[in-house]
VEXDREN-2710 file (C-alpha; in Angstrom, 1 decimal):
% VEXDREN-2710
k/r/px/py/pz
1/UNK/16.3/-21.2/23.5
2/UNK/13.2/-19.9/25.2
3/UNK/14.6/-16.1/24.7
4/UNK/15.0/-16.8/21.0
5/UNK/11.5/-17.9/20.1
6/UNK/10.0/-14.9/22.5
7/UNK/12.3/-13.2/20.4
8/UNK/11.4/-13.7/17.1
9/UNK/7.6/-15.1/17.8
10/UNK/6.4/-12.3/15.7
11/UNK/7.6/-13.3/12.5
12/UNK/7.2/-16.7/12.9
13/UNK/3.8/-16.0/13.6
14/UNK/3.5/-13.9/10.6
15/UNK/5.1/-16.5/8.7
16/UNK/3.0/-19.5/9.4
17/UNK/-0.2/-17.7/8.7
18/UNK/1.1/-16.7/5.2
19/UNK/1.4/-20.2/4.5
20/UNK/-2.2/-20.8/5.4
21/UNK/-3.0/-21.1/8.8
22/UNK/-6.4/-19.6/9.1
23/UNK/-7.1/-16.2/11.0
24/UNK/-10.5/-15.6/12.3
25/UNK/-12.1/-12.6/11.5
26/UNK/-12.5/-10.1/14.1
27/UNK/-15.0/-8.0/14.7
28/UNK/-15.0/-4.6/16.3
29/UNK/-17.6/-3.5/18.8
30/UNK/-20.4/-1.2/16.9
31/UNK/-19.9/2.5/17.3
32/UNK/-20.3/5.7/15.4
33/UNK/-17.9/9.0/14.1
34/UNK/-19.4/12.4/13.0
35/UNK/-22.3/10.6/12.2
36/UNK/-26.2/8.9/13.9
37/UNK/-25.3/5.9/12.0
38/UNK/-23.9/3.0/14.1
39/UNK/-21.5/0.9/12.0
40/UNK/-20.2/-2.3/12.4
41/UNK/-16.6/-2.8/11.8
42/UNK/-14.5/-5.9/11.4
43/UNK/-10.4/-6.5/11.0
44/UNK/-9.2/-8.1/8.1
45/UNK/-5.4/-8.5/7.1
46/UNK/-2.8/-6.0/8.1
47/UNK/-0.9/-2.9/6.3
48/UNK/1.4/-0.5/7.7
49/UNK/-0.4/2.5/9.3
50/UNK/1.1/4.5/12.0
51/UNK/4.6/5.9/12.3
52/UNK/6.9/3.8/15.0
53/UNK/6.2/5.5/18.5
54/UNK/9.6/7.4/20.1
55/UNK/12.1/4.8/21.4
56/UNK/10.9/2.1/19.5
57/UNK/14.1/0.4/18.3
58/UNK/13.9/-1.7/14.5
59/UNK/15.5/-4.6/14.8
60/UNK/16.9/-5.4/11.2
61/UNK/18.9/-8.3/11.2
62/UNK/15.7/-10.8/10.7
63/UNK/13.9/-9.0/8.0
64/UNK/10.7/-11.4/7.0
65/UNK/9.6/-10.4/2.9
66/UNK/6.4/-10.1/3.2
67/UNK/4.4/-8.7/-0.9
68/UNK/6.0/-5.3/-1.1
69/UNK/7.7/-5.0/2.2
70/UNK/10.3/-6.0/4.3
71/UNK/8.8/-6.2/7.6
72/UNK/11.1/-6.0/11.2
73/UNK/10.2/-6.8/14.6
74/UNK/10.6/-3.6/16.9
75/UNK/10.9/-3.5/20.6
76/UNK/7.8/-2.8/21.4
77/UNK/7.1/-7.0/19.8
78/UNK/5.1/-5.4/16.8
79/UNK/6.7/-5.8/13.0
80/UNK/7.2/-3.1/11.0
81/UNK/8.0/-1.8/7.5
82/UNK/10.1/0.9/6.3
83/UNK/9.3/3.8/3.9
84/UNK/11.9/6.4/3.3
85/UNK/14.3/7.0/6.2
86/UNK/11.1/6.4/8.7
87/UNK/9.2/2.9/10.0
88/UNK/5.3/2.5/10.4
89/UNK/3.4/-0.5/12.7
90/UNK/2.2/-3.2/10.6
91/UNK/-1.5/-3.2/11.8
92/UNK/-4.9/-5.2/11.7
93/UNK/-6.8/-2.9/8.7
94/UNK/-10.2/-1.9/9.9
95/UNK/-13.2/-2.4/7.2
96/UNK/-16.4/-1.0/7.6
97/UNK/-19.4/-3.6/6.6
98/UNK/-21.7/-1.6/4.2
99/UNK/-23.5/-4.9/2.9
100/UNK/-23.6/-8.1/4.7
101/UNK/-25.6/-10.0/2.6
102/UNK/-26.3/-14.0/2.6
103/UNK/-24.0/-14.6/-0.7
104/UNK/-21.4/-11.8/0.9
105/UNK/-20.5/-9.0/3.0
106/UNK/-18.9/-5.9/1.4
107/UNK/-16.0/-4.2/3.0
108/UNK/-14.6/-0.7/2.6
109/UNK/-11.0/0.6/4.4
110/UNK/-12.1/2.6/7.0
111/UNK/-9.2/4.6/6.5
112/UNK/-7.2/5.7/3.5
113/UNK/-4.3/3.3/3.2
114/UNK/-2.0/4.1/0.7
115/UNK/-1.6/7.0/-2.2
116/UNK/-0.7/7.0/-5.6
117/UNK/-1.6/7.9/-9.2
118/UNK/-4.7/6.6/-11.1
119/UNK/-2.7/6.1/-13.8
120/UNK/0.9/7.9/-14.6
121/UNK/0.1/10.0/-17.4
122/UNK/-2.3/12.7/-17.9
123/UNK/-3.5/12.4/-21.3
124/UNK/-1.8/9.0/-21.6
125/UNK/-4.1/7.6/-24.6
126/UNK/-3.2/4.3/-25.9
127/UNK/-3.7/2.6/-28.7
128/UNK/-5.8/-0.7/-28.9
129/UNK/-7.3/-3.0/-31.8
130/UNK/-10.3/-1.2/-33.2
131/UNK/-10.6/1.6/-29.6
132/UNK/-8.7/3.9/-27.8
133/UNK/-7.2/3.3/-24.4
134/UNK/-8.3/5.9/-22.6
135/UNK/-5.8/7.2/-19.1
136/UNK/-8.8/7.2/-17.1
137/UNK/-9.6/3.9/-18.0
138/UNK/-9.8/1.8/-14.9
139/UNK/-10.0/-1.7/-16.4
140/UNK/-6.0/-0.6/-17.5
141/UNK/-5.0/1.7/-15.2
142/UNK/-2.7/1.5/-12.5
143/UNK/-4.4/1.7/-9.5
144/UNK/-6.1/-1.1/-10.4
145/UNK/-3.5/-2.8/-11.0
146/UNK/-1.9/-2.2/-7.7
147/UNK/-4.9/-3.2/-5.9
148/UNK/-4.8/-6.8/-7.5
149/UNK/-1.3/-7.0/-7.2
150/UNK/1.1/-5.4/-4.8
151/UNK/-1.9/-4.5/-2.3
152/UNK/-3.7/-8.5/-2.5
153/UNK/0.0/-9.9/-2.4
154/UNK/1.2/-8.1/1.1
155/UNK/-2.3/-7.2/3.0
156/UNK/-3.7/-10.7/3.3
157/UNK/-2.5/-14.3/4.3
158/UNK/-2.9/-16.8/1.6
159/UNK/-6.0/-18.0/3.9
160/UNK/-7.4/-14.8/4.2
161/UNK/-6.7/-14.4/0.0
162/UNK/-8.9/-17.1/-0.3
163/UNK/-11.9/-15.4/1.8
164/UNK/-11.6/-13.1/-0.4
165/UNK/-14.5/-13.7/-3.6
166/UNK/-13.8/-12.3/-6.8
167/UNK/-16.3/-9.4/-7.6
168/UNK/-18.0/-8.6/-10.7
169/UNK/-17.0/-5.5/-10.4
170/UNK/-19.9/-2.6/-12.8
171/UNK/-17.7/0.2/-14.7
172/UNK/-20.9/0.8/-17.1
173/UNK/-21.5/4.1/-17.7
174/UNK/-24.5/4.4/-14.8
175/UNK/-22.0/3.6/-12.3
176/UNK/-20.1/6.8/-13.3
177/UNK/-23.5/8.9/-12.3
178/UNK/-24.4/9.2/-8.4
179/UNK/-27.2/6.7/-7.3
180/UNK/-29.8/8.4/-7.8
181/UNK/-32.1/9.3/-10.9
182/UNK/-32.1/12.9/-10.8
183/UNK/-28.9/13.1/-11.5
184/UNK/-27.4/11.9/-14.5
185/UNK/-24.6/14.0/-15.4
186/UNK/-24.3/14.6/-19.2
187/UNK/-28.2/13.4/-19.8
188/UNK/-26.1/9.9/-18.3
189/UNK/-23.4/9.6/-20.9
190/UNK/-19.8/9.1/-20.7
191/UNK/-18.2/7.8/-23.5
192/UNK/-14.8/7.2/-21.0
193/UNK/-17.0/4.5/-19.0
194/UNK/-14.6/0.7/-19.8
195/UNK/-15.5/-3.0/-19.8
196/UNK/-16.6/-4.3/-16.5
197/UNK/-13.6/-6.3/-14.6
198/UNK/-13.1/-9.3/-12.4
199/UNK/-11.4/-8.1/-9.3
200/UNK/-10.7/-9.1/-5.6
201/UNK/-9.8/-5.6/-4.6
202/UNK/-11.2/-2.6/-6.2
203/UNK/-12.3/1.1/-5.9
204/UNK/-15.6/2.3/-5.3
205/UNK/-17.8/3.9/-8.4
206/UNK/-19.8/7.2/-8.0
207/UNK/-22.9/5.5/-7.9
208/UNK/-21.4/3.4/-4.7
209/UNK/-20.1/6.3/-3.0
210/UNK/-23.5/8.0/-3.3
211/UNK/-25.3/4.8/-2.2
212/UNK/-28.4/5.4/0.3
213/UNK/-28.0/1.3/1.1
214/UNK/-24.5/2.0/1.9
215/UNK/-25.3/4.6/4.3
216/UNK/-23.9/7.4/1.9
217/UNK/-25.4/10.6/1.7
218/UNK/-26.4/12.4/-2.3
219/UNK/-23.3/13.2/-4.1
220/UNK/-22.8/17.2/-2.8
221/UNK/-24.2/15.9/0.5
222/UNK/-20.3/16.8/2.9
223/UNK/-19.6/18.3/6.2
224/UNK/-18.6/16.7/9.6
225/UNK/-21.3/14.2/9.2
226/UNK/-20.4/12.6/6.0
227/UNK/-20.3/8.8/6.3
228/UNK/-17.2/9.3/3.3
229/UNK/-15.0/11.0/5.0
230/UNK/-11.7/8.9/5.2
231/UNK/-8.9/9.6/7.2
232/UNK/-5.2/8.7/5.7
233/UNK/-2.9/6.6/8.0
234/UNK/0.4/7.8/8.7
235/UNK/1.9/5.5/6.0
236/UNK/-0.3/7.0/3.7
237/UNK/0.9/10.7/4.4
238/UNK/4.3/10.0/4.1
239/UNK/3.4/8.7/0.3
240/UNK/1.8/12.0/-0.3
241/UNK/-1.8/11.5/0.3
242/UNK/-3.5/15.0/1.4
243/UNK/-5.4/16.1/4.0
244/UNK/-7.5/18.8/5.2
245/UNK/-5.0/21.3/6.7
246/UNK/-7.7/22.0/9.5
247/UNK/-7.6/18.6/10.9
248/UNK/-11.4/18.7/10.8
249/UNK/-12.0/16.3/8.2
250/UNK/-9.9/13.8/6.3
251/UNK/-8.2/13.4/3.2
252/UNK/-8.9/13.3/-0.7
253/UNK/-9.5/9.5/-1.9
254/UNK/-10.2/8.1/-5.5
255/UNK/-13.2/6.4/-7.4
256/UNK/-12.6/4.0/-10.0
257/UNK/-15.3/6.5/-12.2
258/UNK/-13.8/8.5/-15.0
259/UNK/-15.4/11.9/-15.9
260/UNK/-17.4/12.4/-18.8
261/UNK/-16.0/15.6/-19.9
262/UNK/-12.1/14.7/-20.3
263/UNK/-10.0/11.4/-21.0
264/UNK/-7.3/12.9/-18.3
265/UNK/-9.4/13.0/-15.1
266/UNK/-11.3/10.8/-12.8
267/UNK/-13.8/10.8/-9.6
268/UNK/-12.8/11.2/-6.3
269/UNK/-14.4/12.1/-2.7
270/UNK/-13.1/15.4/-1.2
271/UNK/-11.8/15.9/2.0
272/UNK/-14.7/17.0/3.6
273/UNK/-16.9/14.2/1.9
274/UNK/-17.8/16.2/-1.5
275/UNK/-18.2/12.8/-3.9
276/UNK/-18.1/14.3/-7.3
277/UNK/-14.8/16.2/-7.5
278/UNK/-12.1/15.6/-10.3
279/UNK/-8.4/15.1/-10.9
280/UNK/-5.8/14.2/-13.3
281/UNK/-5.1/10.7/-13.7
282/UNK/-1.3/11.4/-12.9
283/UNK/-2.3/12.9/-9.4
284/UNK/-0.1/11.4/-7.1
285/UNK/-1.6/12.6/-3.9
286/UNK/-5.0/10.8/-4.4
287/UNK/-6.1/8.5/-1.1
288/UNK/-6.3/4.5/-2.1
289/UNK/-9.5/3.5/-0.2
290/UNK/-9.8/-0.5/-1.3
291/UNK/-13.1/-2.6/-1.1
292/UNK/-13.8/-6.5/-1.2
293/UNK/-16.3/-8.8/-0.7
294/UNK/-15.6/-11.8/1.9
295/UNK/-16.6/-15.0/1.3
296/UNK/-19.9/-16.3/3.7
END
């Protein structure tokens, strides 16, 4: 008996915290990357991140459904979940703290998690009473979408889910523009800006990504140093997600901003940190980088 609950301890772990047993946050000890600023980190819900280490062995004949996944202890006592014909560690996610303020503290992925499109077609204008759905509109698109959905659903415990507040979350037309009043691209319009939205997990805008408060640099502020850089997990380059071929810096993520100049494309940071490049909506190698806001 005592072999079979070693045995499966995992999931049954797993499986009484997504019924609501609470899990403390953890935080990480302060430290800094490529940059003089010294963050402090914390770990909050789980994801799978890095491919299953040589001679790890997938046991499949307990799988535990966990949002999107179907996760398997391995013999190394660590679950996993399976993508294509290869397995990847379910693991704590790490979140920087960029704001930890007495109503909340705001999180962002320290890593690039997952990849996808914004939305799935370029130039995929809908129809709406009285307006026009625009592709890069991020109160529809699918990223969004997936965030609130299959991302909320799978990452977090139903305790965690409720640590989680829901955000007013500002898609007005200034948070398409960097933070900063110099420079307001397009004299500060952008008729592609949508309604603001009600989210638990959401993208950052340009004028977050450019934040000084944040400890973001100006928008064509990049190089080893840049506090935006993101790496992209394992998991999230076998969905496609790039990354600079150098190894020096990380990988391309999206903003939730659209660009003022066509209804096809929105924001994203560069590799190296660049925060005001462009893609196609239907991109489906841009990095997913969620944020939230926890609870006091």
């Amino acid at each position: 008996m005592d072999k079979i609950v070693r045995k499966f301890l995992p999931l049954i772990l797993l499986a009484l915290a997504l019924v609501g047993v609470p899990a403390a946050l953890s935080f990480l000890s302060n430290f800094s990357w490529q940059s003089e600023i010294v963050w402090t980190y914390v770990e909050f819900g789980s994801w799978p991140q890095t491919r299953a280490a040589e001679g790890v062995e997938i046991d499949q004949s307990e799988p535990l459904a966990v949002g999107a996944f179907l996760y398997c202890k391995g013999s190394d006592g660590a679950l996993y979940a399976k993508l294509g014909q290869d397995w990847f560690k379910v693991e704590p996610i790490t979140w920087r703290v960029l704001s930890d303020k007495k109503g909340s503290r705001l999180l962002l992925a320290e890593k690039i998690l997952a990849c996808g499109s914004y939305y799935d077609v370029a130039g995929g204008n809908r129809s709406a009473v009285g307006a026009t759905i625009y592709s890069n509109n991020y109160k529809h698109s699918r990223v969004r979408a997936w965030l609130n959905e299959t991302f909320l659903q799978t990452a977090f415990t139903a305790e965690e889910k409720e640590r989680i507040q829901l955000s007013a979350v500002d898609n007005s037309e200034r948070s398409t523009n960097p933070d900063t009043k110099s420079v307001l691209w397009n004299g500060g319009k952008n008729k592609y800006f949508c309604e603001d939205t009600s989210d638990k997990v959401f993208l950052f805008s340009e004028r977050e990504a450019t934040k000084s408060a944040f400890g973001f640099g100006v928008y064509d502020s990049y190089g080893a140093g840049s506090a935006r850089i993101r790496m992209p997990t394992d998991f999230a380059k076998a969905q496609g997600a790039r990354q600079d071929p150098t190894g020096r810096y990380g990988g391309w993520w999206w903003l939730r901003s659209p660009s003022y100049s066509f209804d096809d494309s929105a924001r994203g940071v560069t590799d190296f940190g660049y925060a005001c490049d462009l893609d196609k909506v239907s991109a489906t190698g841009g990095g997913i980088v969620p944020a939230i806001r926890l609870k006091p």
